[in-house]
C-alpha positions in Angstrom: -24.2 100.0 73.0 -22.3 102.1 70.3 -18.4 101.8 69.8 -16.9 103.7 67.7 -13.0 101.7 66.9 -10.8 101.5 64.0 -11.2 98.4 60.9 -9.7 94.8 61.6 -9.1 92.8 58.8 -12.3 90.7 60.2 -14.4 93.5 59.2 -13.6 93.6 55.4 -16.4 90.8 54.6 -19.2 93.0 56.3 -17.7 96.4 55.2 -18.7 95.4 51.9 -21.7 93.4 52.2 -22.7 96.5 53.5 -21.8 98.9 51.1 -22.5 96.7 48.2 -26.5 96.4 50.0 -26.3 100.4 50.4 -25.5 101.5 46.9 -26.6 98.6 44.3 -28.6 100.6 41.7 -27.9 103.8 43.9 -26.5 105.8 41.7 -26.3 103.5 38.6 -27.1 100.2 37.5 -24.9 97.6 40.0 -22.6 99.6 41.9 -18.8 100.3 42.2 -18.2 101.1 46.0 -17.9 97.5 47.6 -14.8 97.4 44.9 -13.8 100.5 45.8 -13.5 99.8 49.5 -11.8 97.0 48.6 -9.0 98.7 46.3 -8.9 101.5 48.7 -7.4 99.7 51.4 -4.2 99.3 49.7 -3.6 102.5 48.1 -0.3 104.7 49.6 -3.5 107.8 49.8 -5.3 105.4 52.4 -5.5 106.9 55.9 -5.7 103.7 58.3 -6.0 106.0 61.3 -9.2 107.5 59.6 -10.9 103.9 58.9 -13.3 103.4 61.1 -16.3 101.4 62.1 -19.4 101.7 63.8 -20.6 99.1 66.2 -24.0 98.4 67.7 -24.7 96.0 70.5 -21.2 94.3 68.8 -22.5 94.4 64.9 -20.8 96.5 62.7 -23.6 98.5 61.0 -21.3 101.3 59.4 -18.1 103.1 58.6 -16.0 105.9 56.8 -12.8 105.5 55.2 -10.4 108.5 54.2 -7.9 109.6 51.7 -5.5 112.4 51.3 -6.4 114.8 48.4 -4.6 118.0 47.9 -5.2 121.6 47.0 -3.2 123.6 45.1 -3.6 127.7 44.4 -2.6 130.7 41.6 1.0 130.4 43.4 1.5 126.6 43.6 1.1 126.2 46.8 0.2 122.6 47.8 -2.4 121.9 51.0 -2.8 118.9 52.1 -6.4 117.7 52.5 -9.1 115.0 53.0 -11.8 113.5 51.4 -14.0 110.3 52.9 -15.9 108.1 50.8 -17.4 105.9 50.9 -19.4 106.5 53.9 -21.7 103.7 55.0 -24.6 102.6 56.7 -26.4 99.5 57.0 -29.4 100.0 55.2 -31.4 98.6 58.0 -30.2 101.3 60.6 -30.1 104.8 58.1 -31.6 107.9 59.3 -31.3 107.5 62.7 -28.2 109.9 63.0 -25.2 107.6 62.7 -23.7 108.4 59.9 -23.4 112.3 61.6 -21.8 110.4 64.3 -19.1 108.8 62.2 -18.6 112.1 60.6 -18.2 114.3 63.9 -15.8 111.4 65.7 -14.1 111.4 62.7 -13.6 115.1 62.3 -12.3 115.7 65.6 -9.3 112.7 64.8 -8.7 114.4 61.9 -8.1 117.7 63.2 -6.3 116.2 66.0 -3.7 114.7 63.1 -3.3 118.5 61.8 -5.8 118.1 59.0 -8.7 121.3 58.6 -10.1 120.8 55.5 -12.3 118.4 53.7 -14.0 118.0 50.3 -16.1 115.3 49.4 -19.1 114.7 46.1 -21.8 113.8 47.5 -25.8 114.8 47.4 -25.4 118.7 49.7 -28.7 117.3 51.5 -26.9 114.6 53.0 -24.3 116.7 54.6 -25.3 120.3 54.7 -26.4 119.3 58.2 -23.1 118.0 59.1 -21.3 121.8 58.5 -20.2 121.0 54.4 -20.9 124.4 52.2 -20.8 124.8 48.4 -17.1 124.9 47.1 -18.0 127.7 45.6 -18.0 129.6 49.1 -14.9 128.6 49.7 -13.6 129.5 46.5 -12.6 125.1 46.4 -12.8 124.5 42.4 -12.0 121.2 40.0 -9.5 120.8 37.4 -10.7 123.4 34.8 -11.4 126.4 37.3 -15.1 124.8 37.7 -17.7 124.9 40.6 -19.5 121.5 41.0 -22.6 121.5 42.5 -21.6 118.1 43.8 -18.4 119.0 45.4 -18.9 120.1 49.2 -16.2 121.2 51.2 -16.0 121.7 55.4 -13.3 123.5 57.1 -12.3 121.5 60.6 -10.5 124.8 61.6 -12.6 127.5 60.7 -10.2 130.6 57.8 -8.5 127.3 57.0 -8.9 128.1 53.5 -8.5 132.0 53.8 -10.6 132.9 50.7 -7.8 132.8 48.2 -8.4 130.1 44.7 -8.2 126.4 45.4 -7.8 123.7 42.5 -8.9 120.6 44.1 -6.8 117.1 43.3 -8.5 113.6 44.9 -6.1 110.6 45.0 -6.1 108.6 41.4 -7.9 105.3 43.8 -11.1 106.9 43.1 -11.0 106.7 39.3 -12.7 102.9 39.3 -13.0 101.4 36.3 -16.9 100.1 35.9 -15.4 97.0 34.4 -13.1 95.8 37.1 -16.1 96.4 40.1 -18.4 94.3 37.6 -15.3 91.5 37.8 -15.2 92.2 41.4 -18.4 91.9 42.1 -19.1 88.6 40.2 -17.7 87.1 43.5 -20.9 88.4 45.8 -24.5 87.2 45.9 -26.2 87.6 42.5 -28.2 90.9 42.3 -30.3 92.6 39.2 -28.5 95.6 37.8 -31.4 98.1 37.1 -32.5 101.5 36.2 -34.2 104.0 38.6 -35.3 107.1 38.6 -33.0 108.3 41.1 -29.9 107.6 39.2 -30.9 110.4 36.9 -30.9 112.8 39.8 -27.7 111.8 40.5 -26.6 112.5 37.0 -27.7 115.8 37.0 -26.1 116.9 40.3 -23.3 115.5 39.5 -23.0 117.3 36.3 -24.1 120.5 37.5 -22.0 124.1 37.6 -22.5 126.8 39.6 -21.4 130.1 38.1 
């Protein structure tokens, strides 16, 4: 059976034994989103309507978490928006659809709470699927008037964004300091911090432009 329900404090110890198990050498050596989780709970950007878990047969095998995030355009003109992250599944259950079920159930709260927008960073292969487009087709940019090629964005409400120039702002929570999650993470099960392959992929996508 698969229940869908919102975090308890009971869950925190398996939220980030999962995501620590998910991402460790990921996307670098170690990993910062078990600490991340962790700080993220307590940030004023935190959405605790938006934290949610995914059970299976009464185990919690995954979840997404939300922030508010905010873009701005040419007339300073503030829109509130979302971005999720991280979102996690045991590694034992992936590619079998459930993060896409997190992501739709979660959608559909969201809009319900008068949010239509989203931008996240993530791989686009991961969520291309799930209805995210370039922000550059959405004319969604960073600080600096750039197009990462990283930065996906999904409208919940379709001409939410109306075409006009977007500067994209995420809350300050996600700027993790490597050396606090290494302190944080001194508290877990000792793991090897190593080098792949795939961290250099990441690297490049998530220094990449589109023009």
């Amino acid at each position: 059976m698969l229940i869908i329900r919102s975090e308890e404090p009971k869950d925190y110890e398996i939220v980030e034994e999962i995501t620590r198990n998910a991402f460790y050498n990921l996307y670098m050596p170690g990993c910062v989103e078990h600490y991340l989780v962790h700080k993220m709970r307590g940030h004023p950007d935190f959405i605790p309507q938006l934290d949610l878990v995914l059970e299976l047969d009464g185990a919690v095998i995954g979840y997404i978490m939300y922030t508010k995030a905010t873009l701005t355009d040419a007339s300073g003109h503030v829109k509130d928006v979302l971005t999720f992250g991280p979102l996690c599944i045991d590694q034992r259950h992936q590619r079998k659809g459930y993060g896409k079920l997190l992501m739709a159930h979660s959608f559909e709260k969201a809009l319900g709470m008068g949010y239509d927008a989203v931008v996240i960073f993530g791989m686009p292969s991961n969520y291309v699927s799930s209805g995210f487009v370039s922000c550059k087709k959405v004319n969604v940019c960073a600080q600096g008037g750039k197009f990462p090629a990283a930065m996906l964005v999904k409208e919940l409400k379709p001409g939410a964004l109306d075409g006009r120039r977007w500067d994209y702002q995420d809350s300050p929570v996600m700027a993790v300091s490597p050396e606090d999650a290494y302190a944080y993470d001194a508290a877990f099960p000792e793991k090897e911090r190593k080098h792949t392959p795939d961290q250099e992929a990441f690297y490049i996508m998530s220094h990449a432009f589109l023009e």
